[in-house]
C-alpha positions in Angstrom: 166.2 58.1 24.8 167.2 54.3 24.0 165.7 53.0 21.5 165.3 49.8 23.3 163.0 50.8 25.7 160.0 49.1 25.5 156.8 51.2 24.6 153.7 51.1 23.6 152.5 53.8 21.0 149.7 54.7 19.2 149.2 55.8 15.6 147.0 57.9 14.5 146.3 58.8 10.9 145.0 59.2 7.5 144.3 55.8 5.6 145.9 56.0 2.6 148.6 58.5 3.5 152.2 57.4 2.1 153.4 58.8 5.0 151.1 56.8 7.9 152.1 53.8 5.7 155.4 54.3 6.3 154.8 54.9 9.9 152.9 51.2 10.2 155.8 49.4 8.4 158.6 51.3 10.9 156.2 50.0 13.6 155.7 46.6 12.8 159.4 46.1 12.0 160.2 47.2 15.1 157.3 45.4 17.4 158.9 42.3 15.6 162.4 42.4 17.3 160.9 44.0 20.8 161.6 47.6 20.6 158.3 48.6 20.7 155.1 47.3 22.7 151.7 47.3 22.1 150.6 49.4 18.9 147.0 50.8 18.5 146.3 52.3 15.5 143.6 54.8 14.6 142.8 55.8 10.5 140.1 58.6 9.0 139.9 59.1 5.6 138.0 57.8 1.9 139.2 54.3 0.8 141.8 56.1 -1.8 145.1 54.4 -2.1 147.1 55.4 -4.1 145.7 58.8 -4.8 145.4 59.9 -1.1 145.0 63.8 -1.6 141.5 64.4 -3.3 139.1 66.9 -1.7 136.9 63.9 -1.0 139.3 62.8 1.6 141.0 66.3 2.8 137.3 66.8 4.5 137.0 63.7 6.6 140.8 64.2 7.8 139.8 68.1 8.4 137.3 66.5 10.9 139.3 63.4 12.5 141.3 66.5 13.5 139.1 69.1 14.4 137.6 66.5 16.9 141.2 64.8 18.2 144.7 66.7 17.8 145.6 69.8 15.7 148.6 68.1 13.5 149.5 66.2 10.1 149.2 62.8 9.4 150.5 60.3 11.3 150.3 61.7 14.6 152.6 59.0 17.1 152.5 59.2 20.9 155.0 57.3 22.9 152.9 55.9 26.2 149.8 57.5 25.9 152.0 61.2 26.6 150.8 64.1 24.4 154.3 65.5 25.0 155.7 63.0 22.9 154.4 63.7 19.7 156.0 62.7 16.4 155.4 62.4 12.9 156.4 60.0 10.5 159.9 61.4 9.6 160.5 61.6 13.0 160.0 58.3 14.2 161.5 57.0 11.1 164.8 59.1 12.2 165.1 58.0 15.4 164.5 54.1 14.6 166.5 54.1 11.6 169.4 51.9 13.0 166.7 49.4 14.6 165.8 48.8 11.0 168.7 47.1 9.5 167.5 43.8 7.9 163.8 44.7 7.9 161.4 44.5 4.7 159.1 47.8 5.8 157.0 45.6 3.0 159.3 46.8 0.1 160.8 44.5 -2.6 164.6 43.0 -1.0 166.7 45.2 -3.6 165.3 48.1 -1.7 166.2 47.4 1.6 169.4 45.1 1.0 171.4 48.3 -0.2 173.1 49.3 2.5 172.7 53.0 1.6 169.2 52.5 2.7 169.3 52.8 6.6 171.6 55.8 5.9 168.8 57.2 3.6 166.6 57.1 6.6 168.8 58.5 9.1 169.0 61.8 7.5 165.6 61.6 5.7 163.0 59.7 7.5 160.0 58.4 6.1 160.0 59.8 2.5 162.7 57.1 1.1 160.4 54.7 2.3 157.3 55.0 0.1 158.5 56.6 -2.6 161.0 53.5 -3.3 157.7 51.8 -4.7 155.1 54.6 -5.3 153.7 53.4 -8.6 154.8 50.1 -8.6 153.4 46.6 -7.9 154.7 46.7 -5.1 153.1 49.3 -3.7 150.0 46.9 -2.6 151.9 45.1 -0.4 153.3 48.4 1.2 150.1 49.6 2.2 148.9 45.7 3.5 149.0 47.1 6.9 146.0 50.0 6.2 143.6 47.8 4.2 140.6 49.3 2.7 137.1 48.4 3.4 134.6 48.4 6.7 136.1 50.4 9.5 138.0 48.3 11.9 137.5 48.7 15.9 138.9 46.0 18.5 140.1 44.0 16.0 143.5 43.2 15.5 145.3 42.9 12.2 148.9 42.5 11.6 149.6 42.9 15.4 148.0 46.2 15.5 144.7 46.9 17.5 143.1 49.2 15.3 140.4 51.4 16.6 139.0 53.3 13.5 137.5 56.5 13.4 134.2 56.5 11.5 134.4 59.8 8.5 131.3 60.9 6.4 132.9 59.6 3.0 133.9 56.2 1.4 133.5 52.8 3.3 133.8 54.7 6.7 130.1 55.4 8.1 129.9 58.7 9.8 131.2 58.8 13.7 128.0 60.0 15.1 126.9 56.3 13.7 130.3 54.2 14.6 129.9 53.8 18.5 131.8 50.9 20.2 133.5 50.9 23.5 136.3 49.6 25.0 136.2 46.7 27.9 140.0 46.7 29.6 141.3 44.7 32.6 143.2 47.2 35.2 146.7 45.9 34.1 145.5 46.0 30.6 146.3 42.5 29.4 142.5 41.5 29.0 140.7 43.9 26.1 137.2 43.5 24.6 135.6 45.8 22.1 132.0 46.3 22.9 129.6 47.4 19.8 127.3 50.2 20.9 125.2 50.5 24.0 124.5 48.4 26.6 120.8 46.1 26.8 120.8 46.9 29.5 122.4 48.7 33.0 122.0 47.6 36.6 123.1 47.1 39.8 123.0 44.0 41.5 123.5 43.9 45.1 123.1 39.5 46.0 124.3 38.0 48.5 126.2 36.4 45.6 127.8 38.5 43.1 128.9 40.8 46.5 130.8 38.3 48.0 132.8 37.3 44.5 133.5 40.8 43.6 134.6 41.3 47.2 137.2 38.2 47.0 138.3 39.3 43.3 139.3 42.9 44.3 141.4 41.2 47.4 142.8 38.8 45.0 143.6 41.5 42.5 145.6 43.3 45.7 144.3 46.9 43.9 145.8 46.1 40.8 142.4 45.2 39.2 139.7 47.4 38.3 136.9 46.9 41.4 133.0 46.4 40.2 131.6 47.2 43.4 129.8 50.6 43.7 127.3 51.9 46.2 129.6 49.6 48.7 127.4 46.9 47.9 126.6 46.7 44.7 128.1 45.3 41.7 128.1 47.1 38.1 127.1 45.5 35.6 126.4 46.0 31.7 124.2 43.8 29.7 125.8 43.1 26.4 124.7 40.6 23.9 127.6 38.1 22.6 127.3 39.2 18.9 128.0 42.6 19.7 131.6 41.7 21.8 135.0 40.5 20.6 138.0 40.1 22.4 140.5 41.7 21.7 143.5 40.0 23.3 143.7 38.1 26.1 141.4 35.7 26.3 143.5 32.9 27.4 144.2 34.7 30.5 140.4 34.2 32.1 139.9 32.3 34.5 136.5 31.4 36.5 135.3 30.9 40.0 132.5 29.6 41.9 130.8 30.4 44.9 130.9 27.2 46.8 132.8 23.7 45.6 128.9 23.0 44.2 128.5 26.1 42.5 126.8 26.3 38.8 127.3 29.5 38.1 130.6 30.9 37.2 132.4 34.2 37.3 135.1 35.0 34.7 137.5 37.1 35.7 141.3 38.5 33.9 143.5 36.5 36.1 146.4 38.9 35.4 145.2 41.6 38.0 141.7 40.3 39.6 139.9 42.4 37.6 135.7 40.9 37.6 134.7 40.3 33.4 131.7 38.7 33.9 129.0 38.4 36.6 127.0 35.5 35.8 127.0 32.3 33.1 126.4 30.2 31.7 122.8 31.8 31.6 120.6 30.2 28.9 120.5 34.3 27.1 122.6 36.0 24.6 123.6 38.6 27.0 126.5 38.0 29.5 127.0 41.2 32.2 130.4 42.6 32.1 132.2 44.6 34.7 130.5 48.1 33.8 133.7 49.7 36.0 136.0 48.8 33.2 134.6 50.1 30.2 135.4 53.0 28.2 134.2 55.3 25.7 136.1 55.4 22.1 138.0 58.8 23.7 139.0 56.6 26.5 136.7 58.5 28.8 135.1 56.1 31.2 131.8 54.8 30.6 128.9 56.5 33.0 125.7 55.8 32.5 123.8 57.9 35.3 121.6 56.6 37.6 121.7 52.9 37.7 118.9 50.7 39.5 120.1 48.6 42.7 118.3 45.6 42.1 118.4 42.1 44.8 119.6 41.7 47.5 116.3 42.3 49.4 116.5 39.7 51.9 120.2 41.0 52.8 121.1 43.4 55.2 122.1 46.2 53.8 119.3 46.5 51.3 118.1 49.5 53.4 121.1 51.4 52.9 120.9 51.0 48.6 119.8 54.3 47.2 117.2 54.3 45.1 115.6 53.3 42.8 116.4 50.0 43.7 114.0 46.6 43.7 114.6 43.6 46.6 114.2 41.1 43.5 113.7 41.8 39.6 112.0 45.2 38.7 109.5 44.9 35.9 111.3 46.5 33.3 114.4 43.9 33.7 111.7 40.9 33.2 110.2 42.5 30.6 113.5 42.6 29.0 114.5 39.6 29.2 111.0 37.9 28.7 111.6 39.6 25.4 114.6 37.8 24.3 112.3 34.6 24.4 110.1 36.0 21.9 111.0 33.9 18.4 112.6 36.7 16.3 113.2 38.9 18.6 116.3 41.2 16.6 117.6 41.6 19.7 121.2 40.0 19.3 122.4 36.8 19.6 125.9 34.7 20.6 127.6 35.5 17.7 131.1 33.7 17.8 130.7 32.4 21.5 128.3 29.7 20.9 129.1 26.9 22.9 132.7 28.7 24.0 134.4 27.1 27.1 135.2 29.8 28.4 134.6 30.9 31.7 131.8 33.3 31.8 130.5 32.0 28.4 129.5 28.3 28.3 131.7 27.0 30.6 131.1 23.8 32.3 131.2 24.5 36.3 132.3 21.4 37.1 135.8 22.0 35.5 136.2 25.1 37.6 138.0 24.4 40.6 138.2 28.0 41.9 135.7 28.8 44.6 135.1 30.7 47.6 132.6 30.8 50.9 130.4 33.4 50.7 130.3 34.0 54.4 134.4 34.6 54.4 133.4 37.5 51.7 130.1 38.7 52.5 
C-alpha cells in the first residue's frame, strides 16, 4: 500500500495511553503534509496522564471494549474497514519515512537525529514516548488528548473527537453521554447533536415537499433525501444550544420558495443534501433533516412512528398514514406554546444568535436561490 494514498482513519483509544499519544502525533504529522484525510478520534479512560495504568482506569477501558472492539489501545482503522486494523507500532512502522522533519510534539534534539526515523522503522511507537517520558516535555506530547470534559463533535488540533463517556474521572458514564451525529451524504457538512430530539414530525406542506423535492434533484442522489412516506418531509426539532457544527459550515447555502419568499431552507451545497426545513422562526429550535442523523455507533437514527402533520388542504393528505393532523396537532402547539413561557429550561440559541446563516437568522432577501412550487410539487 502507498503511503500516499489519501485516507481517512479513525483512532480509537485510551486517554492517557503513551502509546495512543503516539498514535495522535504520527497522525497529525502526517494529516499536515496530505497523507492522511480526515481523522476522528475516540478516547475512554480516567483523566491520568502520566500514570495511565491504575485499576481506576483498567475498568473503564475493560468496558470501552467490551461494548466496541476486542483489542489494545489504540485501535486504527483505515476507511471505516474493520479489516484494516492496526495498532500503534504498526502504523508508526509503516509511516516512518513520511515522518522525516516532523516534531510528533517532542523537543528538536529528538527528532533532528537522523537515527530517529530509523528507530521507528524497526520499532514503531515505543521510541516515540519514551524519548520524553518523565520530562517537561512530556506535556506538550500529550497536547493532542487533553484532559477534562469529554469532547464530542468538536474539533481540536484537526481531529474530530467523539468521546466515549466511562464511569470514572471527568468522563460521565455513557448511558448519560448521548449526542448524535448530523452528516451531509458526501460528508463534507457535520453537526453534533446533544441528546434527543424536542421534538419529531413529519411535515407534509405544500412547501417543505416541493423544496425537498428540488434539493434531492439538485443533489443528483448524491445527497441524503428527507422525504419519507413519499410526501413527507423528516424532520427533528433541535434547540440551537444543544447543536455545533462540526465542519462545514461555510458550505450551506439557502433557498426560497418563490423570488418573495421569507422563509429559507439551508441546505449542504456540496451534495444537495436538505439541513434545515424552516428559519428564521422566532424559536430556539430549527428542524433538521431527521434522514441524516446518526446514533454515536453510527447506526442511523429511527425514532418509530412519526406523526404526518399539514398538508391537509393538499392532495395527497388522504394517502399519509396515520396518525397524521391536516394542520398542527395539539401536542406540537402545546410544545411550542411552551417555549413562550418566561423560563421555560427548555434550551435556547446558544452560539447561533443572530448567525447569518442560512437556516439560522438569515436574511431572505440576500438569498437568491429559489424555486416554483408548482415545477416541484
Amino acid at each position: 500500500m502507498s503511503i500516499w494514498k489519501r485516507r481517512d482513519i479513525e483512532i480509537a483509544g485510551f486517554h492517557g495511553c503513551p502509546f495512543f499519544n503516539s498514535a495522535l502525533q504520527v497522525a497529525s504529522a502526517l494529516q499536515g503534509i496530505g497523507a492522511i484525510g480526515e481523522v476522528t478520534v475516540i478516547r475512554a479512560g480516567h483523566v491520568h496522564s502520566p500514570k495511565w495504568h491504575s485499576p481506576k482506569d483498567i475498568e473503564p477501558w475493560t468496558a470501552f471494549k467490551a461494548a466496541t472492539f476486542q483489542s489494545g489501545s489504540p485501535r486504527i482503522v483505515f476507511d471505516g474497514d474493520p479489516k484494516t486494523v492496526v495498532d500503534s507500532s504498526q502504523f508508526v512502522k509503516r509511516y516512518a519515512l513520511a515522518l522525516k522533519g516532523a516534531k510528533l510534539g517532542l523537543p528538536d534534539s529528538v527528532t533532528a537525529d537522523p537515527a530517529f526515523i530509523e528507530t521507528l522503522a524497526a520499532e514503531g511507537a515505543s521510541p516515540i514516548w519514551k524519548s520524553v517520558r518523565g520530562t517537561p516535555a512530556y506535556r506538550e506530547f500529550t497536547s493532542l488528548d487533553p484532559p477534562g470534559k469529554p469532547k464530542y463533535g468538536v474539533m481540536h488540533g484537526g481531529f474530530y473527537f467523539r468521546d466515549y463517556g466511562c464511569t470514572s474521572g471527568n468522563f460521565p458514564p455513557h448511558d448519560d453521554f448521548t449526542y448524535k451525529n448530523w452528516k451531509c451524504g458526501c460528508g463534507q457538512v457535520k453537526l453534533a447533536l446533544e441528546g434527543e430530539p424536542y421534538f419529531n414530525l413529519d411535515c407534509h406542506c405544500s412547501a417543505c415537499t416541493p423544496v425537498s423535492r428540488y434539493l434531492d434533484a439538485k443533489g443528483g442522489g448524491q445527497g441524503i433525501s428527507a422525504i419519507v412516506e413519499g410526501t413527507g418531509v423528516a424532520k427533528a426539532f433541535y434547540m440551537l444550544d444543544k447543536v455545533t457544527f462540526v465542519k462545514g459550515k461555510e458550505l450551506v447555502r439557502g433557498v426560497k420558495l418563490g423570488q418573495t419568499g421569507g422563509n429559507v431552507r439551508a441546505y449542504a451545497s456540496c451534495c444537495g443534501t436538505l439541513l434545515i426545513g424552516d428559519s428564521p422562526v422566532p424559536f430556539a429550535f430549527r428542524p433538521f433533516n431527521r434522514m441524516a442523523i446518526t446514533e454515536a455507533d453510527g447506526s442511523p437514527y429511527r425514532p418509530g412512528q412519526c406523526w404526518g402533520c399539514k398538508g391537509g388542504g393538499n392532495s395527497w393528505y388522504d394517502a399519509i398514514p396515520e396518525p397524521k393532523h391536516p394542520g398542527d396537532p395539539a401536542w406540537l402547539v402545546a410544545k411550542v406554546e411552551a417555549l413562550q413561557k418566561p423560563g421555560h429550561g427548555l434550551g435556547g440559541l446558544g452560539s447561533f444568535e443572530g448567525d447569518p446563516t442560512p437556516g439560522f437568522f438569515p436574511d431572505p432577501a440576500s438569498v437568491d436561490e429559489y424555486i416554483s412550487k408548482a415545477a416541484w410539487s
